[in-house]
Structure formats: structure tokens, C-alpha cells
C-alpha positions, 0 to 999 in steps of 0.5 A: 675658856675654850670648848675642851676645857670647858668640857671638863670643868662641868664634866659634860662631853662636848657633843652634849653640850653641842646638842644643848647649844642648838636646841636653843637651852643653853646660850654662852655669853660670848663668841665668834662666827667664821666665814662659814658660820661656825661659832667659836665659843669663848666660855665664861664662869656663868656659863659654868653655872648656867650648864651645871643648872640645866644639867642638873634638871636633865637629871631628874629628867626634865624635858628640852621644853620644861628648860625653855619654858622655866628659862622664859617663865613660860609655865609655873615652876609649881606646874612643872615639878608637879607633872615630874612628881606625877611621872615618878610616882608612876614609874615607882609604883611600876618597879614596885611591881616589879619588885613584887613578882620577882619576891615572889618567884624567889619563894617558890624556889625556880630551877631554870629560865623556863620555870621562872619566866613562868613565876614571873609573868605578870599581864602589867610587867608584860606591857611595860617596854623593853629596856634599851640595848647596850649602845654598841651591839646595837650597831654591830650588824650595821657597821660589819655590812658598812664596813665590808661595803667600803672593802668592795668599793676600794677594791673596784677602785683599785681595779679601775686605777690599774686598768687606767694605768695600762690604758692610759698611763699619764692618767693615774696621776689625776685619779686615787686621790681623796676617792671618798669619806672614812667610816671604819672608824666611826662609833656609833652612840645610842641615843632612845627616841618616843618617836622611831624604832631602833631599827629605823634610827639604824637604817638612817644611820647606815644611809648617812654612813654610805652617804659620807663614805660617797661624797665626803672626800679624804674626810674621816666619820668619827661618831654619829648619833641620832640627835633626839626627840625634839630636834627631829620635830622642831625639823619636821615643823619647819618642813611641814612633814609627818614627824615619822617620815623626818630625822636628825643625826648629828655627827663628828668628822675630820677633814684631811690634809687636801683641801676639799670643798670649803672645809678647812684642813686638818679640822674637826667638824663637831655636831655635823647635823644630817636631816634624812626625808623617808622617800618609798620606804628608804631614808634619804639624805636632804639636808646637811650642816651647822644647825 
């Protein structure tokens, strides 16, 4: 069966299952590699039980590399679950506490926000983090500010067309034609890291979005994400550099009905991975492509 509807019958997005496929968890029995060694994956009924069983571990909330090593025998099954055991055992001992305060503020009868915050501060709830934003507010500012970037770069290009056509007027037929990549209607998915700050991961994000607005012709970005934890790391090892100066977004895109580069037409390019370097304080694209 093919991707889509693979998809469905395990009920996990296509990007997911893309993401477990390159970071090495998940291997499909059967497929095929083009020209430009993109694989086609013809999908079997064991690989339905293989993905349904990874799933199921990502659901109790087991790492990338606890999957490889229970895959390769690499660490005891015991050792393993005893270390999640452990993990939630703290994390409910932390929500009972939290629990605790806010019973507590409920019996001392708060009338507004300042009369509860002061009910409810706690020095072990105070260090606790932050919970995660909704994934599209987030990126609101950011997309707004690209958005109106690409207005301000086709009305230059409009200008500079209108000027050729006066100055010279056989060459408007060789200009306007594929000027750049679309990003007004890309959806920008959160996705937590241990590793960089929501800000930085929204600074490297606008930089591919610019990046693909300049170069990626008559192509349209449709999603981008910041590809994880252990991707990121496993591209910093191979680069030899610092973890915190190295990350990984991965990328849907759709090509054009005009050929450019060595893209097929009328396609879509799921799991398009970008690898940004930080270079004097700025994230810089380095590296693009499958893998």
C-alpha cells in the first residue's frame, strides 16, 4: 500500500511517520529509489504492526533511543521501563503538588487573579517550566512580518518589470516567470525541544521561510517544523559542532507546473530537511534535501 493510505490505516500523519523512517526507528520491508534517491515505500501488513508498536511506546513516552536500543537488544527491557517508571513517578508526585495548592487556594475563597496567584505561590511549582504554547499563535508575529516581506519583494518586482518594459521592451518576456518560492500558505507546526528556546527555533524557521521565498522557484512551502531533539544532535556529531549552534527543520513543499532545477513538476517533496549553522548570532542555511 502506498503512503496515504498507510497513513490512515495506522491513523499516523504522514510527516510522523517520515520523521520515524529517517531517524533509523522505523524500516518498511519494501521499496524503491529514483534518480534522485527519494524512496517510494510500498507498505506491507507488518509494517502496519511494526508502526502501531513504535507508536505505542512514543505514547508512554519512550525516547528515539530507548525504540533503537529495545529494536537491537542494546539495553535490558527491565532497565528501561524502570527508568520511565521512575520519570513518572516524578511527574506525579509533581501534579500532586500542584494538586495541593490549587485545593488549598479553592478554601480560602480568592475574588480575583491578584488574590490568587498570591494562594498559589508555591517555591516548587515556581521551578517547574512553562507549559507549551498553542502551536499557531506562536508563529503569528513571525509569519505576519514574512508575509508582508514577500509583498514588499513583488512589488519591487513588479517596479523593476515595468521599468524593463519602457527601457526595454523585447525583454519582458524572459523576466516575472517563477521570481521565487510561496510561503503565504505555509503552517508552521510546534514541536518542543530540550535543546533551543521557542524563540531560536522561530528564528530558524523565518530564516529557511526567507531562504525559500528567495530561491525555491515557482515552488509553494506548505508546512515546516522543527525536526527534533535527537535529529539535531545526530547532525551536530556528524558536523563536529556545538549542539546549541546546529538545527534541523523538515519541510512539505509543492513544485510548479515549470520545470526548475531538478525537481519534478506538479510534485510534493514531504520531509524536505534543512540544516541551519548559527554563524555571528544568525541562523544560516547550510544544508538542504532527503536525510
Amino acid at each position: 500500500m502506498k503512503m496515504k493510505e498507510f497513513s490512515a490505516k495506522v491513523n499516523i500523519p504522514e510527516t510522523t511517520i517520515r520523521y520515524y523512517i529517517s531517524n533509523g526507528i522505523f524500516i518498511p520491508e519494501r521499496y524503491t529509489e529514483n534518480y534522485m534517491g527519494r524512496k517510494n515505500y510500498d507498505f506491507t501488513e507488518n509494517d502496519v504492526a511494526q508502526l502501531k508498536r513504535i507508536a505505542l511506546l512514543r505514547k508512554y513516552d519512550f525516547s528515539m533511543k530507548d525504540i533503537k536500543d529495545l529494536a537491537e537488544g542494546k539495553t535490558a527491557v527491565t532497565e528501561i521501563l524502570q527508568s520511565k517508571i521512575t520519570a513518572f513517578e516524578k511527574k506525579v508526585e509533581s501534579e500532586k503538588e500542584s494538586l495541593t495548592v490549587l485545593q488549598s487556594a479553592l478554601q480560602n475563597h480568592p475574588t480575583d487573579s491578584d488574590s490568587l496567584c498570591e494562594l498559589l505561590n508555591n517555591p516548587i511549582i515556581e521551578q517547574s517550566p512553562i507549559p507549551n504554547i498553542d502551536d499557531s499563535s506562536a508563529y503569528k508575529p513571525m509569519y505576519y512580518r514574512a508575509k508582508k516581506a514577500v509583498k514588499i519583494a513583488l512589488i519591487t518586482i513588479i517596479v523593476l518589470l515595468v521599468l524593463h518594459f519602457f527601457l526595454i521592451p523585447f525583454a519582458i518576456r524572459s523576466i516575472g516567470k517563477n521570481v521565487g518560492g510561496n510561503i503565504e500558505e505555509v503552517h508552521v507546526h510546534f514541536v518542543s525541544s530540550e535543546i533551543h528556546s521557542q524563540e531560536e527555533i522561530d528564528n530558524a524557521i523565518q530564516s529557511v521561510m526567507k531562504y525559500f521565498a528567495l530561491n525555491y522557484k515557482g515552488c509553494t512551502l506548505t508546512d515546516i517544523e522543527y525536526a527534533g531533539d535527537d535529529w539535531t544532535k545526530a547532525e551536530a556529531s556528524s558536523r563536529e559542532r556545538e549542539i546549541k549552534n546546529t538545527i534541523v527543520l523538515v519541510s512539505t513543499f509543492e513544485t510548479g507546473p515549470v520545470q526548475w532545477d531538478a525537481f519534478e513538476v506538479n510534485s510534493t517533496y514531504s520531509y524536505w530537511s534543512w540544516c541551519l549553522k548559527k554563524i555571528a548570532g544568525k541562523w544560516v542555511v547550510v544544508n538542504y534535501g532527503y536525510g
